[in-house]
N, CA, C and O atoms as a CHARMM CRD file, in Angstrom:
* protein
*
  312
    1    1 UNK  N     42.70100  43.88800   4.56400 PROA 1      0.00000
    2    1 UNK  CA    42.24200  42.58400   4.96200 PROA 1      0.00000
    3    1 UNK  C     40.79500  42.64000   5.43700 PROA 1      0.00000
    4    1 UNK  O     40.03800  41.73100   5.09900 PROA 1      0.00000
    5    2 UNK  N     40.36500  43.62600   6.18400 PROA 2      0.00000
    6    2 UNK  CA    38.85600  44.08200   7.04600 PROA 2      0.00000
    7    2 UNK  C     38.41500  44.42300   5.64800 PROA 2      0.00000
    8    2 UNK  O     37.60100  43.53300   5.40100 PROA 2      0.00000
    9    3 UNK  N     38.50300  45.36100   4.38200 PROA 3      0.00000
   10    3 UNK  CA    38.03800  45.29800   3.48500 PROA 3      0.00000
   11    3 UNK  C     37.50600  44.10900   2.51200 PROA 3      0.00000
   12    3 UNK  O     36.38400  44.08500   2.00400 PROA 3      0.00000
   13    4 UNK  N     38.51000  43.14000   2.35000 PROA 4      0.00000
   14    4 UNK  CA    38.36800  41.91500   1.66000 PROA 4      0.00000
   15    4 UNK  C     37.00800  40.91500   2.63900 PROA 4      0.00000
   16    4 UNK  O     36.16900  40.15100   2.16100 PROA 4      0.00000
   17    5 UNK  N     37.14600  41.15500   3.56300 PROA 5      0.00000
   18    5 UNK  CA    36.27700  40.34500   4.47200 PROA 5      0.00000
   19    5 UNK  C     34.98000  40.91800   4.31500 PROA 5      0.00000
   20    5 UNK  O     34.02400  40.17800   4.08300 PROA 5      0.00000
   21    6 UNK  N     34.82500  42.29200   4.42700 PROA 6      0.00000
   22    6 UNK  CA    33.41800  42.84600   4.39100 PROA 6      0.00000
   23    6 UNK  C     32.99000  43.22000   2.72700 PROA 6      0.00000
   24    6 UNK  O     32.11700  44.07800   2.59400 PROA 6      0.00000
   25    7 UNK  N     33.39900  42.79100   1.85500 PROA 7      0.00000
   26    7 UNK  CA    33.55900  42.38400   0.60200 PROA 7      0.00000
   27    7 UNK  C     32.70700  41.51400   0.48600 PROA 7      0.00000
   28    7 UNK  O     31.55200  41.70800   0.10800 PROA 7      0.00000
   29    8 UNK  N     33.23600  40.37400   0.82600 PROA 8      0.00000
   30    8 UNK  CA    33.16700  39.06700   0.99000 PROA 8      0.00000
   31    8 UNK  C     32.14100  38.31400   1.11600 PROA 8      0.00000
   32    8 UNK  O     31.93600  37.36400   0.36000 PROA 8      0.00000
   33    9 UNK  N     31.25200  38.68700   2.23000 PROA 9      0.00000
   34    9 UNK  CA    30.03100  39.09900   3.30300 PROA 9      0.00000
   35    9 UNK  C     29.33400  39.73000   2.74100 PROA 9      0.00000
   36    9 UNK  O     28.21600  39.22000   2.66600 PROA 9      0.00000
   37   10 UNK  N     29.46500  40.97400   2.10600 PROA 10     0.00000
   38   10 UNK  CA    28.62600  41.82800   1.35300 PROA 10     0.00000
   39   10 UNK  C     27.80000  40.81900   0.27800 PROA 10     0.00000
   40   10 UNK  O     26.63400  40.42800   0.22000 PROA 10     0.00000
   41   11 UNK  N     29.47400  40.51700  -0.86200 PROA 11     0.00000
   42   11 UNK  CA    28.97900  39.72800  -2.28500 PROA 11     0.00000
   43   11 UNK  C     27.96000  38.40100  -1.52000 PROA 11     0.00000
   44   11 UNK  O     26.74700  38.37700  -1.72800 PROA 11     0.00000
   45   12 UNK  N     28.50600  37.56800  -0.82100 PROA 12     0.00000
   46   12 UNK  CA    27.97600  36.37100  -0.20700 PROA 12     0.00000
   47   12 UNK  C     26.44200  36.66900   0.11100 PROA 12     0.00000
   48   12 UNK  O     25.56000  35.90700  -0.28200 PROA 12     0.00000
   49   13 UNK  N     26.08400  38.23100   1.10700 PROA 13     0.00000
   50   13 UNK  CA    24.71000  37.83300   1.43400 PROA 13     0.00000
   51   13 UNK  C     23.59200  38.51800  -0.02600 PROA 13     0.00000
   52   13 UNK  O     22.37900  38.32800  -0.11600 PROA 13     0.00000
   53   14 UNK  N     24.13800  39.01600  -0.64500 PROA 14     0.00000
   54   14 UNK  CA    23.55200  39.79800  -1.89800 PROA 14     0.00000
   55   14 UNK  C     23.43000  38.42000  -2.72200 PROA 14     0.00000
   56   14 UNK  O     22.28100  38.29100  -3.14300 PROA 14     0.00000
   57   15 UNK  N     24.38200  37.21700  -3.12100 PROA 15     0.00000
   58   15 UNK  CA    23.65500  35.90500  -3.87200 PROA 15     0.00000
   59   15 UNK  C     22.52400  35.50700  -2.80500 PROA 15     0.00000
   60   15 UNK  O     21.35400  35.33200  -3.14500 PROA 15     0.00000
   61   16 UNK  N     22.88200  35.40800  -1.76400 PROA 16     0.00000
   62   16 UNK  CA    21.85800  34.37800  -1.44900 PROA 16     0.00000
   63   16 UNK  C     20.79500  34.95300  -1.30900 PROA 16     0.00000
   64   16 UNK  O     19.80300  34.22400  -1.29600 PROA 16     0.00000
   65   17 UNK  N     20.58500  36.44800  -1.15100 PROA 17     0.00000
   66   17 UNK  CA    19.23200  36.71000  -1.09600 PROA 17     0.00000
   67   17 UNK  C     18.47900  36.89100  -2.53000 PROA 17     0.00000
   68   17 UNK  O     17.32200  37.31200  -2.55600 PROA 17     0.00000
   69   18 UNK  N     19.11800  36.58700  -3.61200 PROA 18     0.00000
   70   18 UNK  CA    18.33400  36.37500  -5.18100 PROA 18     0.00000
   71   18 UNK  C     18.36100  34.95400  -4.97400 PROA 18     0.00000
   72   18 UNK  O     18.64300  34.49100  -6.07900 PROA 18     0.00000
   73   19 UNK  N     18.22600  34.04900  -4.18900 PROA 19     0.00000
   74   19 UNK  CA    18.05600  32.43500  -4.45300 PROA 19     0.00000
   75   19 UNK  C     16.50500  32.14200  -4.14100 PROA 19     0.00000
   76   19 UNK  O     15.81600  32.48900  -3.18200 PROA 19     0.00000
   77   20 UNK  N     16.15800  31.29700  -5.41600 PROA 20     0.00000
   78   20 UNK  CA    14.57300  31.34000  -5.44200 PROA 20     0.00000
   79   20 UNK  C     14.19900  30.07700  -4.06900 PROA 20     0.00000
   80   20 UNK  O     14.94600  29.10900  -3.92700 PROA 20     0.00000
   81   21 UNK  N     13.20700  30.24700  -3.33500 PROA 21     0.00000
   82   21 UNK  CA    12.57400  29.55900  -2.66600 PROA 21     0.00000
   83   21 UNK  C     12.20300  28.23700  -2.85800 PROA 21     0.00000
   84   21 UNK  O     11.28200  28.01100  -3.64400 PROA 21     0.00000
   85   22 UNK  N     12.83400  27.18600  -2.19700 PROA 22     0.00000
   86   22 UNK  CA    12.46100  25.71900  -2.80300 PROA 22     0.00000
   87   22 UNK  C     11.40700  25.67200  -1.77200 PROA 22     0.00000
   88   22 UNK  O     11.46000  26.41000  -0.78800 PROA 22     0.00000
   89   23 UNK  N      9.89500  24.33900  -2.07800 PROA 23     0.00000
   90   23 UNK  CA     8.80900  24.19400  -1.66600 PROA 23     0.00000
   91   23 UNK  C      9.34300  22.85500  -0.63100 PROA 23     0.00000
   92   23 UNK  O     10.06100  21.86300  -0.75900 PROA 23     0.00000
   93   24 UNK  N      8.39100  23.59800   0.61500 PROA 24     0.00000
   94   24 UNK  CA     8.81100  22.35400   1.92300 PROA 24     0.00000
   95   24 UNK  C      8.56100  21.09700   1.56700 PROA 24     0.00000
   96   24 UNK  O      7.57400  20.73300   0.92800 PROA 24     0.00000
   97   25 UNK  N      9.90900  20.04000   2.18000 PROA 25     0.00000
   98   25 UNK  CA     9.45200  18.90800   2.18400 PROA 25     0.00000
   99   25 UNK  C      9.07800  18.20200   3.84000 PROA 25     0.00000
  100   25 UNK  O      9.54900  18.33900   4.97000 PROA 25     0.00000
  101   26 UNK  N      8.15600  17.54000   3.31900 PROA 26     0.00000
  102   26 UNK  CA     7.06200  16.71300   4.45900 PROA 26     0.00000
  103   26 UNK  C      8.04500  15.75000   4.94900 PROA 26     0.00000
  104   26 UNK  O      8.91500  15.19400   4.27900 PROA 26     0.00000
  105   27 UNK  N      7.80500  15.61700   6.20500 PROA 27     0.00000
  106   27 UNK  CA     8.11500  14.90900   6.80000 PROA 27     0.00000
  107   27 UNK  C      8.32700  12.95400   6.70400 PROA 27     0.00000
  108   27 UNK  O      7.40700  12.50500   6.02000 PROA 27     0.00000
  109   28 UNK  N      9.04600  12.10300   7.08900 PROA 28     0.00000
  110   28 UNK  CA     8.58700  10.93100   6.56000 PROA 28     0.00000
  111   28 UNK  C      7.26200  10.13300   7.25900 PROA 28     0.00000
  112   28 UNK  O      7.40800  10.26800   8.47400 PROA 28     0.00000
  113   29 UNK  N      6.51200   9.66000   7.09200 PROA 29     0.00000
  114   29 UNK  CA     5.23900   9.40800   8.43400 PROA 29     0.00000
  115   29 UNK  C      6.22600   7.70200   8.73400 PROA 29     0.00000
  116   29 UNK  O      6.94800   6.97200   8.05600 PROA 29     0.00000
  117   30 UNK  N      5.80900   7.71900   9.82700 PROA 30     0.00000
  118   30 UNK  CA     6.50200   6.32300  10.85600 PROA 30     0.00000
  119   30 UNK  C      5.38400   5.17100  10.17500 PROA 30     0.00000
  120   30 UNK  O      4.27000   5.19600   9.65200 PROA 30     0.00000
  121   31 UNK  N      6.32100   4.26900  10.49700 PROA 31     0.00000
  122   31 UNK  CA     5.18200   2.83000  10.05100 PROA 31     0.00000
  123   31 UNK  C      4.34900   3.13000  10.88900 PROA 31     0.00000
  124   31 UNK  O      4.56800   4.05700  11.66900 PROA 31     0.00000
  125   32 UNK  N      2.98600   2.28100  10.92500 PROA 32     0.00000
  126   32 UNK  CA     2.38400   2.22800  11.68500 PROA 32     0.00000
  127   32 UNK  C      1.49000   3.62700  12.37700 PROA 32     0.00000
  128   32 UNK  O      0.94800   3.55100  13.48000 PROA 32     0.00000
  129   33 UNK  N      1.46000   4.80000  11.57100 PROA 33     0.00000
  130   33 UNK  CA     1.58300   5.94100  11.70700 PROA 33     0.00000
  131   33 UNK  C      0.29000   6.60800  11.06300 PROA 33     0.00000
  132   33 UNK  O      0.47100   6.63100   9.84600 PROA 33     0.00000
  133   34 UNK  N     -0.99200   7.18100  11.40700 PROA 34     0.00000
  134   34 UNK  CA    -1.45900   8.06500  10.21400 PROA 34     0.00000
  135   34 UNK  C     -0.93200   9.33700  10.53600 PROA 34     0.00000
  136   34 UNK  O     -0.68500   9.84800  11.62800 PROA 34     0.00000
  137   35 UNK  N     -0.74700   9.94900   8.81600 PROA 35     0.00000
  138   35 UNK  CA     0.35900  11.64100   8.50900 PROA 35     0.00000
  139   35 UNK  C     -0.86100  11.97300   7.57900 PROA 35     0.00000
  140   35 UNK  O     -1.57100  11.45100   6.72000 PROA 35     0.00000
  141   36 UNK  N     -0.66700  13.25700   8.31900 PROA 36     0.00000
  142   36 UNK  CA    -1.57700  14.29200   7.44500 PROA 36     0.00000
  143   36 UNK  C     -0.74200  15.64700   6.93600 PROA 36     0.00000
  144   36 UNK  O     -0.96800  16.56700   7.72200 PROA 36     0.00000
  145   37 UNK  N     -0.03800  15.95600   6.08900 PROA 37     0.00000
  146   37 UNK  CA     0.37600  16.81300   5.60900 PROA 37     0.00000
  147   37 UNK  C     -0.57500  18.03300   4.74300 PROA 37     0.00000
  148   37 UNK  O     -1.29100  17.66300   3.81300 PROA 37     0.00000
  149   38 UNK  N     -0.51300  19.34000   5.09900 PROA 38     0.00000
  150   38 UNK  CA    -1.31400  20.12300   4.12200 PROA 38     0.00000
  151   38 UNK  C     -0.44100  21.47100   3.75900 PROA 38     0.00000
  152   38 UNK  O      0.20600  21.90500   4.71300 PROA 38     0.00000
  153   39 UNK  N     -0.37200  21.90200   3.02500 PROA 39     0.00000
  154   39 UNK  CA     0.83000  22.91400   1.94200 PROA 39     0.00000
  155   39 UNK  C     -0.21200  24.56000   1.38400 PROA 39     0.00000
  156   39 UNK  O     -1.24200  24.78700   0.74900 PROA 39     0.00000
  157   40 UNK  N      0.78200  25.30100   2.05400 PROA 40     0.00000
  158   40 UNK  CA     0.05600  26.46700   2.15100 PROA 40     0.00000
  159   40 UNK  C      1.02600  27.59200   1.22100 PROA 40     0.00000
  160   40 UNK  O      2.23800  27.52500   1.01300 PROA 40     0.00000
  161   41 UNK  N      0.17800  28.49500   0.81200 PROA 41     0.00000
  162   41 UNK  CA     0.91800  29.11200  -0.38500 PROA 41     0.00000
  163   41 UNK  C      1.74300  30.54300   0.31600 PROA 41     0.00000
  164   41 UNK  O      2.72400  31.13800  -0.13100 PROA 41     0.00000
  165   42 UNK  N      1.01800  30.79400   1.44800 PROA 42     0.00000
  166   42 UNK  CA     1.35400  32.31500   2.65400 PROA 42     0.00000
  167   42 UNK  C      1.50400  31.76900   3.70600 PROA 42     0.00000
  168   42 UNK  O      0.94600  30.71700   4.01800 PROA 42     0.00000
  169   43 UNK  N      2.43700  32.53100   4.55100 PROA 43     0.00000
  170   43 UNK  CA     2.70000  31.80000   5.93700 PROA 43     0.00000
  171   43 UNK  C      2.06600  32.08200   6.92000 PROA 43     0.00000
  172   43 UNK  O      2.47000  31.55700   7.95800 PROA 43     0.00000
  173   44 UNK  N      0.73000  33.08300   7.03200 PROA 44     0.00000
  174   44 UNK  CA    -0.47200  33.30000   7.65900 PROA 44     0.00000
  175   44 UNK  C     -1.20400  31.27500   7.73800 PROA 44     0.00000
  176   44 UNK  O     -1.59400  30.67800   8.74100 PROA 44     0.00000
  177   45 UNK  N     -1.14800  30.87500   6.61700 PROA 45     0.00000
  178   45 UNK  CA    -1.39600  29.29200   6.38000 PROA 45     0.00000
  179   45 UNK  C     -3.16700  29.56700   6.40000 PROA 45     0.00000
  180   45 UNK  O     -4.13400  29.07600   6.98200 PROA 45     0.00000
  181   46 UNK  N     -2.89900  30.73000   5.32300 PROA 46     0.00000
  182   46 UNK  CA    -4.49500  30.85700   4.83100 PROA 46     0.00000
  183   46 UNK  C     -5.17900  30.49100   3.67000 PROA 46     0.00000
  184   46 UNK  O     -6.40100  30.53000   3.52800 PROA 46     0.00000
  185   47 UNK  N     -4.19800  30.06600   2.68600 PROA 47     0.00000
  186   47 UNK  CA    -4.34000  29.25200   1.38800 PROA 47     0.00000
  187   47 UNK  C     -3.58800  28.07500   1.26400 PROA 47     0.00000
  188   47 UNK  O     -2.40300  27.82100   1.04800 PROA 47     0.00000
  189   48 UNK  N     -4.91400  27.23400   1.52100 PROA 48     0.00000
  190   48 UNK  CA    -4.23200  25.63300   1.04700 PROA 48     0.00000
  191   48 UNK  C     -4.22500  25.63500  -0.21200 PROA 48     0.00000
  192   48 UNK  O     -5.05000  26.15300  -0.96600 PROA 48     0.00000
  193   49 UNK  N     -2.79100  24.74400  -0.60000 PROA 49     0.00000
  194   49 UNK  CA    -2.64700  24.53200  -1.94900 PROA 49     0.00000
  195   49 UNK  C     -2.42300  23.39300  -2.19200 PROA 49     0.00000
  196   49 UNK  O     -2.00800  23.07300  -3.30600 PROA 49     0.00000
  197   50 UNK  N     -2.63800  22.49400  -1.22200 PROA 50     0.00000
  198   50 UNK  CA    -2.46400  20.79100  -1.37200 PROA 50     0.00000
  199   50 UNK  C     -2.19800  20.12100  -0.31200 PROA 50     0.00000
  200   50 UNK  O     -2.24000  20.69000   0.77900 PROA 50     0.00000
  201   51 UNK  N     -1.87100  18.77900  -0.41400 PROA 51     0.00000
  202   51 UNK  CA    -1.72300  18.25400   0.42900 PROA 51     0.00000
  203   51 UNK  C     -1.46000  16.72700   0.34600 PROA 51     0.00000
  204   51 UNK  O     -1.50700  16.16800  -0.75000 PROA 51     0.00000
  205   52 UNK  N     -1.13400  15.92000   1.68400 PROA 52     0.00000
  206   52 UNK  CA    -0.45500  14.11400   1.77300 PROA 52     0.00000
  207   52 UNK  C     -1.30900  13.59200   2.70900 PROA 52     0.00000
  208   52 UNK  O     -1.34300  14.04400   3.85300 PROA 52     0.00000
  209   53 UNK  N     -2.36900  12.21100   2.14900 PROA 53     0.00000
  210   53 UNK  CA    -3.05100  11.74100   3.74600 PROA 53     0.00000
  211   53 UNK  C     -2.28200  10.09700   3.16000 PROA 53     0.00000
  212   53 UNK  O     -2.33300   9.37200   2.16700 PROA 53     0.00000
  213   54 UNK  N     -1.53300  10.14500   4.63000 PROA 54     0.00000
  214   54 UNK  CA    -1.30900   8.55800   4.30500 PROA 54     0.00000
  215   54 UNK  C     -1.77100   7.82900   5.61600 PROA 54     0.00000
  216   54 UNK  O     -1.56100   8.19400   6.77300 PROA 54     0.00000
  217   55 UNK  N     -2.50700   6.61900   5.14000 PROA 55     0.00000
  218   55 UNK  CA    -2.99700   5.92300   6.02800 PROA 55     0.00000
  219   55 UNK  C     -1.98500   4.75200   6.82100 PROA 55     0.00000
  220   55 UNK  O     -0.83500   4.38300   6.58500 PROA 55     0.00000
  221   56 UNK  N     -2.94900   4.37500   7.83000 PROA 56     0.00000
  222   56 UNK  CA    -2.21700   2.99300   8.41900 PROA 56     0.00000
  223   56 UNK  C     -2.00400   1.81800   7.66800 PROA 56     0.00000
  224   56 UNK  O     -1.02200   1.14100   7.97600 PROA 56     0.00000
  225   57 UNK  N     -2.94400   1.32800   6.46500 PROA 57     0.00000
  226   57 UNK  CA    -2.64100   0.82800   5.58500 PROA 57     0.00000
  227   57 UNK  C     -1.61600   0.96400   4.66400 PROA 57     0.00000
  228   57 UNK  O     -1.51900   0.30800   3.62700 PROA 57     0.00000
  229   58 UNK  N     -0.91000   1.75500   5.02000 PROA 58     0.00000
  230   58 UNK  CA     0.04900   2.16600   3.86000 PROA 58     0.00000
  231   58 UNK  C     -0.71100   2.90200   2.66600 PROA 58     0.00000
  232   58 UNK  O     -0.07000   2.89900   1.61500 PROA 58     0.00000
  233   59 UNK  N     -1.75700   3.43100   2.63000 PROA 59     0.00000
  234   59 UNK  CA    -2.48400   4.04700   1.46200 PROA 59     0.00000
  235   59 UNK  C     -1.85800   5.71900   1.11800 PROA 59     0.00000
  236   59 UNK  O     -1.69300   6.70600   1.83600 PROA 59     0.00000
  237   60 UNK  N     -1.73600   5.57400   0.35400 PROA 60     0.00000
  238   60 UNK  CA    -1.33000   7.57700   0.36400 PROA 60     0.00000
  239   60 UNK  C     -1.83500   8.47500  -0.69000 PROA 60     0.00000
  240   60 UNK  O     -1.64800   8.38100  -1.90400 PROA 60     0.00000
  241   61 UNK  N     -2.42400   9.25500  -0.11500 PROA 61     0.00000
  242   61 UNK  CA    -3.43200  10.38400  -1.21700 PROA 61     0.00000
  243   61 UNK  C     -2.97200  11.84400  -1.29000 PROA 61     0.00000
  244   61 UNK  O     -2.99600  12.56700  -0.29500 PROA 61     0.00000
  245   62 UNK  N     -2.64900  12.16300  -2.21400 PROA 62     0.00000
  246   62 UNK  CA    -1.92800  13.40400  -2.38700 PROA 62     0.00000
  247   62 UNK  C     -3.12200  14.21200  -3.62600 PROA 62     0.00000
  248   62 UNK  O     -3.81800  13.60500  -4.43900 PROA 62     0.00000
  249   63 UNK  N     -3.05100  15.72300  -3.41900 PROA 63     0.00000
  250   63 UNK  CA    -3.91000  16.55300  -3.96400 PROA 63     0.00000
  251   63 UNK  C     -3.04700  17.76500  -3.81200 PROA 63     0.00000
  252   63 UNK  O     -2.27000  17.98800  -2.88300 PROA 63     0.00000
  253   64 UNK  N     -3.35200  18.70200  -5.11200 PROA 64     0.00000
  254   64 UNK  CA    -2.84500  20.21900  -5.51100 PROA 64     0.00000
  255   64 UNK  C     -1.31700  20.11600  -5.77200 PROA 64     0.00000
  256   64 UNK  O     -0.72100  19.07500  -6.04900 PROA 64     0.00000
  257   65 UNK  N     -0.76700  21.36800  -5.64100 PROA 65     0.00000
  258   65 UNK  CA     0.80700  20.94800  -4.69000 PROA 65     0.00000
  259   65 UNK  C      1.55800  21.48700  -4.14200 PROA 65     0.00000
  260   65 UNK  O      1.08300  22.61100  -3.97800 PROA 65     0.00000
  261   66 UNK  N      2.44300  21.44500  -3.73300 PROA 66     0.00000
  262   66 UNK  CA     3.91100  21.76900  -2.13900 PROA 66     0.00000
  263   66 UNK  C      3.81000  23.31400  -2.49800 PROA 66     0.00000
  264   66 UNK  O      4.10700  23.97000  -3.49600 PROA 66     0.00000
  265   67 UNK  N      3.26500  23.61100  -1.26400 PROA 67     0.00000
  266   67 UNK  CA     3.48500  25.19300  -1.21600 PROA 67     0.00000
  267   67 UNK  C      4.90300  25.40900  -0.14100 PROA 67     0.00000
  268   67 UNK  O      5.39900  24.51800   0.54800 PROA 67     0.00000
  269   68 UNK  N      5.25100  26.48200  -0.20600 PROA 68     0.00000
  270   68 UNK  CA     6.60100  26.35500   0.77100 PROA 68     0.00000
  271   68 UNK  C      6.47300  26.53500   2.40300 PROA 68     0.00000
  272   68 UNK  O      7.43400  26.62500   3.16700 PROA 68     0.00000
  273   69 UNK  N      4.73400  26.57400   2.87000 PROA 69     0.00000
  274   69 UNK  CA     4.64700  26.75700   4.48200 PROA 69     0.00000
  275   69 UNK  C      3.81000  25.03600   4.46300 PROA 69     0.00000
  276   69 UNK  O      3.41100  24.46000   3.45100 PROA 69     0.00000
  277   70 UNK  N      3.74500  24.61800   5.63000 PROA 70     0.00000
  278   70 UNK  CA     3.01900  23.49900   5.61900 PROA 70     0.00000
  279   70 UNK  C      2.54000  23.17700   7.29700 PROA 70     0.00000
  280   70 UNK  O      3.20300  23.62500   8.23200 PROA 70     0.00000
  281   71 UNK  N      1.66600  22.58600   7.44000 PROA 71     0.00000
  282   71 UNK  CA     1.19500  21.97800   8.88300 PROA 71     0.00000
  283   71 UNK  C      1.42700  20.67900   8.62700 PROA 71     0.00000
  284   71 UNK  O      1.20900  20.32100   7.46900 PROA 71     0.00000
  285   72 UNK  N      1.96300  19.56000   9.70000 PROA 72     0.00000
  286   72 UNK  CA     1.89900  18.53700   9.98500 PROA 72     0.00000
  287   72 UNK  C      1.43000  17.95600  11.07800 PROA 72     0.00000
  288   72 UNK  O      1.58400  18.38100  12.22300 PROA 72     0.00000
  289   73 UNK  N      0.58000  16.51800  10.60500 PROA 73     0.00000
  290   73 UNK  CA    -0.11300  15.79600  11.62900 PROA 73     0.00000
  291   73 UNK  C      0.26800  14.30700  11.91200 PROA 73     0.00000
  292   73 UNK  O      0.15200  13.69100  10.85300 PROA 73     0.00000
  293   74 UNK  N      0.63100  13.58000  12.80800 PROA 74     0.00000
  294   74 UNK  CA     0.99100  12.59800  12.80400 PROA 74     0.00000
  295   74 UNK  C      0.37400  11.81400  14.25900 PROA 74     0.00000
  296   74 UNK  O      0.50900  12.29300  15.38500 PROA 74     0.00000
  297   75 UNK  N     -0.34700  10.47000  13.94000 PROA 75     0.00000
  298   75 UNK  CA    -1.31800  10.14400  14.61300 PROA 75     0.00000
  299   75 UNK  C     -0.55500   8.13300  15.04800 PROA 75     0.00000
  300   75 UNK  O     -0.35800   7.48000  14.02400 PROA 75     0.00000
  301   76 UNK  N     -0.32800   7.62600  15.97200 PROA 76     0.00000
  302   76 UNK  CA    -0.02400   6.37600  16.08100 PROA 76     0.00000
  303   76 UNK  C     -1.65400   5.34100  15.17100 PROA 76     0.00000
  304   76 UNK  O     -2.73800   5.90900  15.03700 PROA 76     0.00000
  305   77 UNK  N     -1.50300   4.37900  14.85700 PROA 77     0.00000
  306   77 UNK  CA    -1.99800   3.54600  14.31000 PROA 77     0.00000
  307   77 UNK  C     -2.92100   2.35100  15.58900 PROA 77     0.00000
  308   77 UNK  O     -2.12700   1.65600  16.22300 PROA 77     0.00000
  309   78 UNK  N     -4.18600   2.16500  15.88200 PROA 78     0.00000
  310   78 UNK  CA    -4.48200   1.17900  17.13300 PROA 78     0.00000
  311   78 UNK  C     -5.06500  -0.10000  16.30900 PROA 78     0.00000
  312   78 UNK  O     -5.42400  -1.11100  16.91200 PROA 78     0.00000
């Protein structure tokens, strides 16, 4: 039974560590809100590889794309 279990555990953490890396998702920005999202390719967050500026207007500008580390900025609207 202690065999079947550490089996189990074994097979289980051996898939998940071949599972490829999905790229972070950003946050939602609040109404009324400026969001600055920027997407980094190393988790030092020494290569930008893109990025989200959405304004108080509702405007949104996106460039490069979703690396899997990211910084977020989120600013109220006056």
């Amino acid at each position: 039974m202690i065999r079947r279990a550490l089996l189990a555990a074994a097979l289980a953490a051996a898939t998940l560590g071949v599972l490829p890396v999905a790229a972070a998702n950003a946050r939602a920005c609040r109404i009324d809100h400026y969001c600055t999202t920027t997407y980094y390719s190393d988790a030092a967050l020494t290569n930008a590889v893109g990025g989200k500026q959405e304004d108080c207007d509702g405007t949104t500008r996106t460039w490069g794309v979703r690396g899997p580390y990211q910084t977020w900025y989120e600013s109220p609207c006056f």
